[in-house]
N, C-alpha and C positions, 0 to 999 in steps of 0.2 A: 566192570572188571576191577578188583582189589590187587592191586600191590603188595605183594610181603615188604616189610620193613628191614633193612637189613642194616646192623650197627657194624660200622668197623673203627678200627682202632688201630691209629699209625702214632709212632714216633719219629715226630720231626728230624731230630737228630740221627736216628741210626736209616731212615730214605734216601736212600742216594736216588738221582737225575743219572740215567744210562746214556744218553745220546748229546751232542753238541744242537740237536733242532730240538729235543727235550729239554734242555739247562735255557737256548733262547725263548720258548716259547712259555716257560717259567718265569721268566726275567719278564718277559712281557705283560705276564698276568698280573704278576703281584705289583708292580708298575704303575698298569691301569688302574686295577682295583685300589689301589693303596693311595694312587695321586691322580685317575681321573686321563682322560685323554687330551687332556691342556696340557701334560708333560710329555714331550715327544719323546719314544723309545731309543731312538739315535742318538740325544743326548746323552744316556747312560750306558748303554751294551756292549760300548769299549771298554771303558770304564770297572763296569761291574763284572765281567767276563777275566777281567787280567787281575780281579782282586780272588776269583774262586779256582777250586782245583778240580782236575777236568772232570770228576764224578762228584761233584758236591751235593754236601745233605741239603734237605729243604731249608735246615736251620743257616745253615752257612749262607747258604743263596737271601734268605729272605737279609740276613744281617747286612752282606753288602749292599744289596739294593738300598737301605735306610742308610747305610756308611756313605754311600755314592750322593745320593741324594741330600743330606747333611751337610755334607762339602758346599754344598751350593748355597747354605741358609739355615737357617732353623726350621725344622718344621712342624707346622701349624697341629696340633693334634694330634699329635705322634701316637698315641694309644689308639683313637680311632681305626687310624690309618694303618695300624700294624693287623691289628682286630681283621679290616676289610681284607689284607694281605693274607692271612691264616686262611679267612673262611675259603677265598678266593682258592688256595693251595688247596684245601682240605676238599673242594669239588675237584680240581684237576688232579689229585692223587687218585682218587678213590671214584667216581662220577662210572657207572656203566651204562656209557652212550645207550648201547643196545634196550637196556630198561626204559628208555628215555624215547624211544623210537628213533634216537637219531645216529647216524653216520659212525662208526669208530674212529673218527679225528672229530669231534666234534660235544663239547658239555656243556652244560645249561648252569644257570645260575638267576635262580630267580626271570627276568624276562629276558637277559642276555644269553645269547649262543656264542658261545669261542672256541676256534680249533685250539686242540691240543694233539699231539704226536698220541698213536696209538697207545694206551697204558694195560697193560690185563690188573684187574682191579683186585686189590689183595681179598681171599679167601677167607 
């Protein structure tokens, strides 16, 4: 069975986050991806939640999580780690579970599965 290949094309900036379990489960991805599950999500969700506005762009969202996390230190690789943030976004924007055979709360990334809030995948 072949796959069609399907390219899409979002700007960060003008994607708005529609839900409050959307924008957290956002915050969680680029989080993990960016810093890894040794940074617990608790420590920042306050934080980064009362820096954005309730339909924030990806761009907005990704900047406080790095503002939030900053506060606490330097961090280590900061380009990398923006890099893992992007790609990480750029699957739970765009990701259709359904091609994937999996769940619609649910995207893949390389050998990781992570919920994400239902998203219809832009056209």
């Amino acid at each position: 069975m072949q796959s069609a290949t399907r390219s899409v094309s979002l700007d960060a900036a003008t994607v708005h986050l529609q839900t409050d379990r959307e924008v957290d489960s956002a915050i969680d991805t680029v989080v993990t991806f960016a810093f890894g599950t040794a940074e617990p999500i608790d420590r920042y969700l306050f934080r980064i939640r009362a820096a954005l506005p309730s339909r924030p762009s990806v761009v907005e969202l990704v900047e406080a999580v790095f503002q939030v996390r900053r506060e606490l230190g330097p961090i280590v690789d900061e380009r990398a780690r923006r890099d893992d943030a992007a790609m990480a976004m750029a699957a739970f924007l765009t990701a259709d579970p359904s091609e994937m055979g999996l769940p619609a709360a649910m995207f893949r990334l390389g050998r990781e599965v992570w919920l994400t809030p239902s998203r219809t995948p832009p056209s």
